[in-house]
C-alpha positions in Angstrom: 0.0 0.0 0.0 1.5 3.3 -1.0 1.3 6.7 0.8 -1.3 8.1 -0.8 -4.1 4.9 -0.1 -2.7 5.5 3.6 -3.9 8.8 3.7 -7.0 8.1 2.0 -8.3 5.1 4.6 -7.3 7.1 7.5 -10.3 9.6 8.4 -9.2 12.6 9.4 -10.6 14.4 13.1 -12.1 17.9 11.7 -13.4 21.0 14.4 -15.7 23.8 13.8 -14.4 27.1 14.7 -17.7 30.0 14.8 -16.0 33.3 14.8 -18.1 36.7 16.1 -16.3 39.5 13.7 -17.1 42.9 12.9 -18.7 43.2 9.6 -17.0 45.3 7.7 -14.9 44.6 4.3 -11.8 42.7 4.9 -12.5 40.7 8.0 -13.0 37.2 6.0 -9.7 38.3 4.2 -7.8 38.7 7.6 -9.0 35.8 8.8 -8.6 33.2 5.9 -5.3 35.3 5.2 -3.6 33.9 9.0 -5.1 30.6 8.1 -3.0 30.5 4.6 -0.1 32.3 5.4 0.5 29.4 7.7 -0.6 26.7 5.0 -3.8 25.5 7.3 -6.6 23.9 4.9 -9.8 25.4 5.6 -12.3 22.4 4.7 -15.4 24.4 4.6 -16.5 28.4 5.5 -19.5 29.4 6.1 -20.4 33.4 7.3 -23.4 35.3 7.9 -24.6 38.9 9.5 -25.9 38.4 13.1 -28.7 41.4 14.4 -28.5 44.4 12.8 -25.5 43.5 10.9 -22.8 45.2 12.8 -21.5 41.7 13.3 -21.0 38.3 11.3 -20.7 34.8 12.4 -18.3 33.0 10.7 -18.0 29.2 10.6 -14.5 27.3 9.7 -14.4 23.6 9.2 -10.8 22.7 9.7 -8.6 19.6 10.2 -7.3 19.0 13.6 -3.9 18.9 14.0 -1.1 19.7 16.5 -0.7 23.5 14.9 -4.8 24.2 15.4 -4.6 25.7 19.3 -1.4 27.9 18.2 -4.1 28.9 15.2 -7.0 29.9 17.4 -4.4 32.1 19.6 -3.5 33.8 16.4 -7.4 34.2 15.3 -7.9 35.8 18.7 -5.4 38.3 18.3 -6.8 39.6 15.0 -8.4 43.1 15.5 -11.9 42.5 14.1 -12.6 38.6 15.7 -14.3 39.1 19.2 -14.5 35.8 20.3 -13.8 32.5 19.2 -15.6 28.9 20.3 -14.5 25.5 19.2 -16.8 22.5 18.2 -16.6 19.3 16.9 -17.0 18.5 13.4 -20.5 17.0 14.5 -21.5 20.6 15.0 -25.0 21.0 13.4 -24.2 23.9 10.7 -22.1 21.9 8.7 -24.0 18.5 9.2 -27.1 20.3 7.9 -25.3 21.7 5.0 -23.7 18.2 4.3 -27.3 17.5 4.0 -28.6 19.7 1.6 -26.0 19.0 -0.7 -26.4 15.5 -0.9 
């Protein structure tokens, strides 16, 4: 068995990461920006206004690894984010969207 069917049998652990931003242009930038600058897939976003629209909720499926808690620190740092919480992949916003596309 060669490398690549390895990889492919083994499933991979993935967390949800909701993000409260500002809304304003740019934020999605900054934060998808950290996440490539540092070569960290993003499996799935997902962002919407909360309220009135002064704020967004953003949604990032990612794969968990040893770098994600060193990630989130940096994603709590960024001006704009106001809080981060972590889920697991089981979370129900991408499990319903898993769903619809199916």
């Amino acid at each position: 068995m060669n490398s690549i069917s390895r990889m492919e049998n083994q499933a991979v652990a993935r967390t949800v990461l909701e993000l409260d931003v500002n809304n304003h242009a740019g934020v999605m930038s900054h934060v998808v920006g950290l996440f490539s600058r540092r070569a960290y897939n993003v499996e799935g976003i997902l962002v919407m206004p909360v309220g009135s629209g002064v704020t967004s909720r953003i949604w990032l499926l990612v794969n968990e690894e040893q770098r994600l808690e060193q990630m989130v620190k940096q994603v709590e740092k960024l001006e704009d984010v106001l809080a981060v919480r972590r889920h697991g992949a089981e979370h129900e916003v991408f499990v319903r969207l898993e769903e619809f596309f199916r």
